[in-house]
C-alpha positions as a printed Julia matrix, in Angstrom:
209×3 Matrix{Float64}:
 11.45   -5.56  56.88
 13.12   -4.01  60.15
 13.93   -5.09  63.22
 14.2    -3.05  66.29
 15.93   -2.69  69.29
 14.65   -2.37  72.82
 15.43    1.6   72.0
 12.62    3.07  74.13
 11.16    0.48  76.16
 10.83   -2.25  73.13
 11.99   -4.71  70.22
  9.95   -5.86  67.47
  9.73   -6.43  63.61
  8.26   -4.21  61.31
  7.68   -3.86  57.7
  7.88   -0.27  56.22
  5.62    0.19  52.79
  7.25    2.65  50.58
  5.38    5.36  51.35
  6.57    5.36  55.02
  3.84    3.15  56.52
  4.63    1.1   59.07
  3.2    -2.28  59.85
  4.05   -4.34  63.37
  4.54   -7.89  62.65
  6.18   -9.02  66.11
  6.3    -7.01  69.24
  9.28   -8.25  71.36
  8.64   -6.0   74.41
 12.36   -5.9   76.46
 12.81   -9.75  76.81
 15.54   -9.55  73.84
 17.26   -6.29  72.31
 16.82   -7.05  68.26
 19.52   -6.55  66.12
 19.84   -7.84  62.54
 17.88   -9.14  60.12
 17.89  -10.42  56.83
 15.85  -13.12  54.55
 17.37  -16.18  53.4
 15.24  -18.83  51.62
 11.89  -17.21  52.51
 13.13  -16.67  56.0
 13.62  -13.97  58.28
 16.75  -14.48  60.59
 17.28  -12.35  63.26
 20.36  -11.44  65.43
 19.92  -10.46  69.13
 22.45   -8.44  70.68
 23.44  -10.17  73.7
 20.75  -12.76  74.49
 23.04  -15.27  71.97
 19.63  -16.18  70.95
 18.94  -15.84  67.05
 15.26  -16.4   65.81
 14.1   -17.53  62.35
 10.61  -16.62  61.08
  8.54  -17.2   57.86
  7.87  -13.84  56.36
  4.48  -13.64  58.3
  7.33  -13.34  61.78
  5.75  -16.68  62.75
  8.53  -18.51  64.88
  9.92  -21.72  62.86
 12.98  -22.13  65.41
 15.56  -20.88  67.6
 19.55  -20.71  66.9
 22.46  -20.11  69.27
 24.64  -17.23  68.89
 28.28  -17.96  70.44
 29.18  -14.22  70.24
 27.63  -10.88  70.29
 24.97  -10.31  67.53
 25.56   -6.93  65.88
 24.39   -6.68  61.79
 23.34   -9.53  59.36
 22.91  -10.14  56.01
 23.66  -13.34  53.87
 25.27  -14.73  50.74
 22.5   -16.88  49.44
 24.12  -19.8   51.07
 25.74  -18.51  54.18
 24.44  -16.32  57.14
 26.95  -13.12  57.51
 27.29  -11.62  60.76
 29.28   -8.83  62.72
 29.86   -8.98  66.61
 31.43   -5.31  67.01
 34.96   -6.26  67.37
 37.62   -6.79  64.92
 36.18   -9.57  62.64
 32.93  -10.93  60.66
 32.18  -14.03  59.67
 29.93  -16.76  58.15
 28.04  -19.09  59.72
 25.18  -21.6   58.91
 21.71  -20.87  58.29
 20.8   -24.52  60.21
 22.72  -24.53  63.34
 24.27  -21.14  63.2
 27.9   -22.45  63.6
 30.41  -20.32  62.5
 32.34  -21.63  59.24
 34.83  -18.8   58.9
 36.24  -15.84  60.61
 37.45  -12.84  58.31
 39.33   -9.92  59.69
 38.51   -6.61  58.77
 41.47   -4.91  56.97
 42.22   -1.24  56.13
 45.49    1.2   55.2
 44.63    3.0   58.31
 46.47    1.91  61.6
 45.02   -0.12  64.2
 41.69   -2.42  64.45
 38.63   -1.4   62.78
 35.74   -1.94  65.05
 32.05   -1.98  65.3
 30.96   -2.53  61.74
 27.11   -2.93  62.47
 24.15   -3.15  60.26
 25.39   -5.16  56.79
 23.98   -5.38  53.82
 25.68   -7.77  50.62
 25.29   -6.14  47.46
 26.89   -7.23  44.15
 29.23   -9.55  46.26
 30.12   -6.31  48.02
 29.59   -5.99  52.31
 28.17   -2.63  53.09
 27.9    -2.07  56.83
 28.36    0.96  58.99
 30.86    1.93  61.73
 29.0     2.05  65.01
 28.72    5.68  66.63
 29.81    7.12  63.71
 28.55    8.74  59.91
 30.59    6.22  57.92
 29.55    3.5   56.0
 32.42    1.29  54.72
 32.44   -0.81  51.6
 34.35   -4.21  52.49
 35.44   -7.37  50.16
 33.96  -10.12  52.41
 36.27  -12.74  51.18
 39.67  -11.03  52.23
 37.98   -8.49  54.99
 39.81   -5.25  52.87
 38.29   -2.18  52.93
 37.57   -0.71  49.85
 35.56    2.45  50.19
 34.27    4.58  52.7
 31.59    7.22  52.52
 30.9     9.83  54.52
 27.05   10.11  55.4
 27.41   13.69  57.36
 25.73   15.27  54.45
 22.2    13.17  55.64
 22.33   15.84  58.8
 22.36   18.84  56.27
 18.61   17.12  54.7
 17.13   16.39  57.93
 14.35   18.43  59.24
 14.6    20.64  62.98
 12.4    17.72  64.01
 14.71   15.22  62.97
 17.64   16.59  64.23
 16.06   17.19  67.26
 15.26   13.4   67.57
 18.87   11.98  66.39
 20.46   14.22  69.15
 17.79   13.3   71.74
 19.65   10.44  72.72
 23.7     9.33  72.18
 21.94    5.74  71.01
 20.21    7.48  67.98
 22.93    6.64  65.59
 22.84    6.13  61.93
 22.03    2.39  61.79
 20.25    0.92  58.87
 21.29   -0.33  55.34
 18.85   -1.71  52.82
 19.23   -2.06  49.03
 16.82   -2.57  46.1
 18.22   -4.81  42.96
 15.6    -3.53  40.9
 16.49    0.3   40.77
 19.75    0.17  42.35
 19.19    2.78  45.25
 20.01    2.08  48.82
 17.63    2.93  51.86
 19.52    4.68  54.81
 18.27    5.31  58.05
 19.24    4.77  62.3
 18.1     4.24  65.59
 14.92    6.2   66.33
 15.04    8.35  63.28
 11.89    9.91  61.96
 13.62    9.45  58.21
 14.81    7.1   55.78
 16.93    8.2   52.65
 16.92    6.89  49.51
 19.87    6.77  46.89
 23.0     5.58  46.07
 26.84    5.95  45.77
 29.2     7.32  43.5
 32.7     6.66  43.13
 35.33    9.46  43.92
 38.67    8.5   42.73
């Protein structure tokens, strides 16, 4: 499942088949900007950026309700029990999958000097928070129940497997930016992709000590 931002001229939800199909459940138009989405209980949540507006679906993108977002809604993903949500700024936090209020605040924490900022799309894997820094080719590896940092990983090496056409489209615009994490339990391989890109890579992370 994907959900899209009103990125040239529209928002919407999609489902992608593994062979690269694409399938439009829910066209959005520019009324909201989509952000993240991710399936709890058999339903889709999804985050809009600055509407405060978050929608919940059945997996058909049928409307079942309509949550309020106090803050900014940046990436999503969820615990089994608890919605997980960034905003952009300095923290993420949990809130509830009913009413959408927030339960807990969690600062994000590093060994490097100052704030980190703009974590974006999430993903929770193995009790691990994946997300990526916005604007830029990292994607960090964070403990979600003490914020810490544990990993980073540099993604620059996705530009050196991209096609002239690809390029071309990432650098068509300065909001094509690597923005998309998805993960598969059953082989273990993680799905990477961004804004407008004409690609999505498959495969997973190795430790460097």
């Amino acid at each position: 499942y994907e959900s899209t931002g009103a990125v040239g001229g529209h928002s919407g939800l999609n489902t992608i088949a593994p062979d690269g199909k694409v399938a439009n459940l829910l066209e959005q138009g520019t009324k909201v900007f989509g952000e993240g989405l991710t399936i709890l209980n058999d339903e889709l949540f999804q985050l809009t950026w600055q509407e405060h507006q978050v929608f919940v679906y059945d997996l058909n993108a049928k409307l079942k309700r309509t949550l309020r977002n106090p803050r900014e809604g940046w990436g999503l993903t969820n615990d089994g029990t608890n919605l997980i949500f960034s905003d952009g700024g300095p923290s993420f936090y949990f809130a509830d999958p009913q009413t959408f209020a927030i339960k807990r605040a969690v600062k994000i924490r590093s060994n490097k000097s100052g704030e980190t900022l703009g974590l974006n799309e999430l993903e929770l894997v193995d009790g691990k928070l994946y997300g990526n820094l916005f604007q830029t080719l990292t994607i960090v590896r964070l403990d979600p129940a003490s914020g810490c940092i544990e990993a980073t990983a540099d993604m620059g090496s996705l530009w050196r497997s991209m096609t002239d056409a690809d390029k071309k489209q990432v650098t068509s615009g300065e909001e094509n930016v690597l923005n998309g994490i998805a993960y598969d339990k059953a082989t273990g391989r993680f799905f990477v992709t961004g804004k407008r890109w004409r690609t999505i890579f498959v495969g997973t992370f190795s430790e460097q000590k």
